[in-house]
C-alpha positions as CSV (number, residue, x, y, z in Angstrom):
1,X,0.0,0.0,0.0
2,X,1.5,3.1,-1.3
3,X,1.1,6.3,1.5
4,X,0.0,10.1,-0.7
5,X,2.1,12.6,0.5
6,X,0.2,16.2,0.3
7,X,2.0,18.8,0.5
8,X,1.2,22.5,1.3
9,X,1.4,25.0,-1.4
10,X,3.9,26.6,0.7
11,X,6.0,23.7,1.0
12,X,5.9,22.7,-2.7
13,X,7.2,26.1,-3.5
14,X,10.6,25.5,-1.2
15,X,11.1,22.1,-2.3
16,X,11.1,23.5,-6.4
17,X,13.3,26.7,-4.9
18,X,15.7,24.5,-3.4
19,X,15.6,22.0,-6.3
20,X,16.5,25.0,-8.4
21,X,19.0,26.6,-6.9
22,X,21.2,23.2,-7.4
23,X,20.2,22.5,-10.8
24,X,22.0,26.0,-11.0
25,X,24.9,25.4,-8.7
26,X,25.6,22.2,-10.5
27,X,25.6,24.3,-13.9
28,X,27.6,27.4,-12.0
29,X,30.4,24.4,-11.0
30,X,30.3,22.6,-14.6
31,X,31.2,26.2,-16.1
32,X,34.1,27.2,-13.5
33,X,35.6,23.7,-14.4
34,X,35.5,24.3,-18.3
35,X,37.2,27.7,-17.6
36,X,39.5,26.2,-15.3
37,X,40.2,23.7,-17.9
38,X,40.2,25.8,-20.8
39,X,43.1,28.6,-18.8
40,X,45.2,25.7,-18.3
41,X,45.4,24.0,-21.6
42,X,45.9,27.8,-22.7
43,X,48.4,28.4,-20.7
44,X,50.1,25.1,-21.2
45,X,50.1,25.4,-25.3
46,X,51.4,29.2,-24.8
47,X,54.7,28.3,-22.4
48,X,55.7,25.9,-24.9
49,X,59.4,27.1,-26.5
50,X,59.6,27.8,-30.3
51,X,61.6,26.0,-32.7
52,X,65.2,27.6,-33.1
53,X,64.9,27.6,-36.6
54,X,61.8,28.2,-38.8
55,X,60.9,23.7,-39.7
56,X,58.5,25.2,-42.3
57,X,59.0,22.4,-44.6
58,X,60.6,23.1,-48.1
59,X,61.6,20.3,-50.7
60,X,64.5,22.6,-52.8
61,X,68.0,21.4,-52.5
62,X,70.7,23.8,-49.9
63,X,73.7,24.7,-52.4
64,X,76.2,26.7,-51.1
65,X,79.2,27.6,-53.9
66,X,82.3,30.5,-53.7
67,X,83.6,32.5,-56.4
68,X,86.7,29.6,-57.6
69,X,88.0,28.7,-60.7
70,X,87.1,25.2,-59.9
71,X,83.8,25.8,-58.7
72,X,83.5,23.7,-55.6
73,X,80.1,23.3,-54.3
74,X,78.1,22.0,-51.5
75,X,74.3,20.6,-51.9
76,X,72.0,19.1,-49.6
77,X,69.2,17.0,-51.2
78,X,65.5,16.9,-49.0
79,X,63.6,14.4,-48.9
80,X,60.1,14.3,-46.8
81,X,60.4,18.0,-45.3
82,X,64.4,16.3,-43.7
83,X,68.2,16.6,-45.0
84,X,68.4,13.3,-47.1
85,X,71.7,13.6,-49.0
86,X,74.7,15.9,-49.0
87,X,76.7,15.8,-52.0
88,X,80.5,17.9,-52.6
89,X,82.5,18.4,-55.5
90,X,84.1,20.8,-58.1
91,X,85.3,20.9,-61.9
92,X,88.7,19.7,-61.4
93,X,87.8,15.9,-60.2
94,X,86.0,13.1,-62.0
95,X,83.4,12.2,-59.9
96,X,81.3,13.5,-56.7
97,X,80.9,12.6,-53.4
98,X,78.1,11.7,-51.4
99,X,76.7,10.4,-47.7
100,X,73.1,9.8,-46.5
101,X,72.6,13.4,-44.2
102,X,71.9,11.3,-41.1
103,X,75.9,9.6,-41.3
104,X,77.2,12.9,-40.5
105,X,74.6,13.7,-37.7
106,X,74.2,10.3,-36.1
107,X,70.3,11.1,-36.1
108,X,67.3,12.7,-37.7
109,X,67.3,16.8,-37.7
110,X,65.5,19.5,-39.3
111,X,67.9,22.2,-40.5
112,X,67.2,25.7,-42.3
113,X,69.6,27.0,-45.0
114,X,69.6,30.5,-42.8
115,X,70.9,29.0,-40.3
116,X,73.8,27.4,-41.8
117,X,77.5,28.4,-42.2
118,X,80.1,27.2,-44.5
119,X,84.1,28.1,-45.2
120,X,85.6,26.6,-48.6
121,X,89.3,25.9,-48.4
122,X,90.5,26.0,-52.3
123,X,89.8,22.7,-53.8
124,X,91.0,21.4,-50.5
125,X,87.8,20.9,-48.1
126,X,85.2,22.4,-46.9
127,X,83.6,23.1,-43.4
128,X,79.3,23.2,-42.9
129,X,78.8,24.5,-39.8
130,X,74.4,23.9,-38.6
131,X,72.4,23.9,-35.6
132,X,69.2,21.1,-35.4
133,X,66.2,23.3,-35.6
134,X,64.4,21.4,-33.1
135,X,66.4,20.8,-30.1
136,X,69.4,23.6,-31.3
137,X,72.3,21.2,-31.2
138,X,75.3,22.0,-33.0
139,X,76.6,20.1,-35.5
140,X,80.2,20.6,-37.9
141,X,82.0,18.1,-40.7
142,X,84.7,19.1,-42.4
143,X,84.6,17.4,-46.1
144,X,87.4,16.7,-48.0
145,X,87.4,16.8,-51.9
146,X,89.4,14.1,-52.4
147,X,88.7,10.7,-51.4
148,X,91.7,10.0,-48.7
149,X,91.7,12.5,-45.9
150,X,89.5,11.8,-43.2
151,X,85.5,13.5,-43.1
152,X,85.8,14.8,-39.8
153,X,82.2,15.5,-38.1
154,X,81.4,16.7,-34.2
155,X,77.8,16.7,-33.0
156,X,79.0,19.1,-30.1
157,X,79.5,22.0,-31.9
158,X,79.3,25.6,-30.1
159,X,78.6,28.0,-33.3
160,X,78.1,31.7,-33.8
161,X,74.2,30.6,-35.7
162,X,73.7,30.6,-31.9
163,X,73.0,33.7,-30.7
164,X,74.5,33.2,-26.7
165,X,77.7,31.7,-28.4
166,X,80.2,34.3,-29.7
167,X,82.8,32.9,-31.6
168,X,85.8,35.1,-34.2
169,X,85.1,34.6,-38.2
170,X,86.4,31.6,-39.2
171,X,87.2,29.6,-36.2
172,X,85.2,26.9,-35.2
173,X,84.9,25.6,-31.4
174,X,83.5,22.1,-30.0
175,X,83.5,20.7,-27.0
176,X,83.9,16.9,-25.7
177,X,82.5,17.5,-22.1
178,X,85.2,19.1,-20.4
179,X,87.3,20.9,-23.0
180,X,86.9,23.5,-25.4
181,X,88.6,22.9,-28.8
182,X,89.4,26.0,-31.4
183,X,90.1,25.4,-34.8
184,X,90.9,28.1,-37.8
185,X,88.9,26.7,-40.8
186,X,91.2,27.9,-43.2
187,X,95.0,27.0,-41.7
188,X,94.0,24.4,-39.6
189,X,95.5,25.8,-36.6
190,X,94.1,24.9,-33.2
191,X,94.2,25.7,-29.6
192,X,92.1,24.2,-26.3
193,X,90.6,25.2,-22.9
194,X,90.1,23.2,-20.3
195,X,87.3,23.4,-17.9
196,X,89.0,21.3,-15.1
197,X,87.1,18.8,-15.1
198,X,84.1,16.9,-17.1
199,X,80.9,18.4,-16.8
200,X,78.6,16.2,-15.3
201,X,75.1,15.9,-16.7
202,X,76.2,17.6,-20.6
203,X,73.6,16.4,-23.2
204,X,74.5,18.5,-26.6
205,X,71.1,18.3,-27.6
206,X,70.2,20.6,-24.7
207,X,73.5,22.6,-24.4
208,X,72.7,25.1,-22.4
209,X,71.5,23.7,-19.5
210,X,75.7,23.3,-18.6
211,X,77.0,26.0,-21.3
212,X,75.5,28.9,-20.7
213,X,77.5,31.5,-23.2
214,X,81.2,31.3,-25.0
215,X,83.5,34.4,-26.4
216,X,85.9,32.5,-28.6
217,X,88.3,35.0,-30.0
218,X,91.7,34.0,-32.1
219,X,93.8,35.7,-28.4
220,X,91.3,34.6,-25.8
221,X,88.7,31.8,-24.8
222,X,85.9,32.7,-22.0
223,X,83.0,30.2,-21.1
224,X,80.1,30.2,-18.4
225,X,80.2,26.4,-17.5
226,X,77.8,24.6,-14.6
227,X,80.2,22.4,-13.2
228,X,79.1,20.5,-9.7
229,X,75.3,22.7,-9.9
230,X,77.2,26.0,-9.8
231,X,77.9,28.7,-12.3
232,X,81.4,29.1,-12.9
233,X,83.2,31.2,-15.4
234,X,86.4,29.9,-17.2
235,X,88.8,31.8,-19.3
236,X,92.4,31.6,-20.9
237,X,94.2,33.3,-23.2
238,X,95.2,31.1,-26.4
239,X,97.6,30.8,-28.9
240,X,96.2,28.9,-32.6
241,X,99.4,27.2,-33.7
């Protein structure tokens, strides 16, 4: 047997008052959270860091050539938005040469031809200096023309493309963890700085969490190094030879 209930018209009026105001408070809450929601996704999208370099992608082949006789040259084939082949040569030899991109950079990275360098020597070599648009690594090889001398390549490369790393016209500077090394692309003469010790904790794919800055000139060497968690600054005049 089921009991009727009857209300009051007074009491029916509170009970739908009351019933109302939650219906609203649930709606009030279910809006705050979408804000809430909506100011963090913002605000994680917008803290997000920039590429280095612009990765729009762009198919055309990176030459690079200097004002020679021989006309040595430089050319990067893309493939897929991605450096695919890098090809060197000039008039005076028989054939070209040529490497898969990712031999020379021991991994996949997006580069942009403004933010590249490169120093013919003659008929002799030549030096592509390039940072990884992505995680602003520095790369540098050294390519001979001829087919004996040795392709030298670094993947930790401290160039002037980035802007905290100063660094004299045509030097280069690398480092394998707890040394500087300075090299003049065109006599091949070369100096180093010690830091003391190895850095602990030096990833060259995020440099600057241990290199701060560098001023590389051909007289003087100056580096802000985290060695042991601490800021540290180390300097030294040099001598290229």
């Amino acid at each position: 047997m089921v009991s009727k209930i009857n209300l009051s018209p007074t009491a029916s009026i509170v009970i739908f008052v009351r019933y109302k105001t939650n219906i609203m408070r649930l709606f009030l809450s279910l809006a705050l959270f979408s804000l809430l929601m909506g100011s963090l996704t913002f605000s994680s999208c917008g803290s997000a860091e920039p590429p280095f370099c612009d990765t729009t992608c762009n198919s055309d082949t990176i030459r690079f050539t200097t004002q020679h006789p021989a006309n040595p040259y430089i050319a990067i084939g893309m493939n897929n938005c991605s450096p695919d082949t890098i090809t060197w040569s000039h008039d005076w030899v028989d054939s070209k040469r040529k490497l898969i991109f990712q031999d020379l950079t021991g991994k996949e990275v997006k580069i942009n031809k403004n933010f590249m360098r490169y120093h013919f020597k003659d008929t002799s070599y030549v030096w592509l200096l390039f940072n990884d648009c992505i995680t602003q690594q520095g790369f540098m090889v050294k390519l001979p023309y001829n087919k004996v001398s040795t392709i030298s390549r670094k993947n930790s490369a401290l160039n002037s493309i980035d802007p905290k790393f100063s660094v004299a016209e045509n030097l280069v500077v690398y480092t394998d963890k707890g040394n500087l090394f300075i090299e003049d692309m065109e006599t091949g003469q070369k100096a180093i700085m010690t830091f003391g010790q190895q850095v602990n904790g030096m990833e060259y794919a995020d440099i600057h969490e241990t290199i701060d800055s560098i001023n590389v000139t051909r007289t003087h060497a100056w580096a802000k190094v985290k060695i042991d968690n601490e800021w540290v600054v180390k300097e030294k005049n040099i001598e290229l030879k």
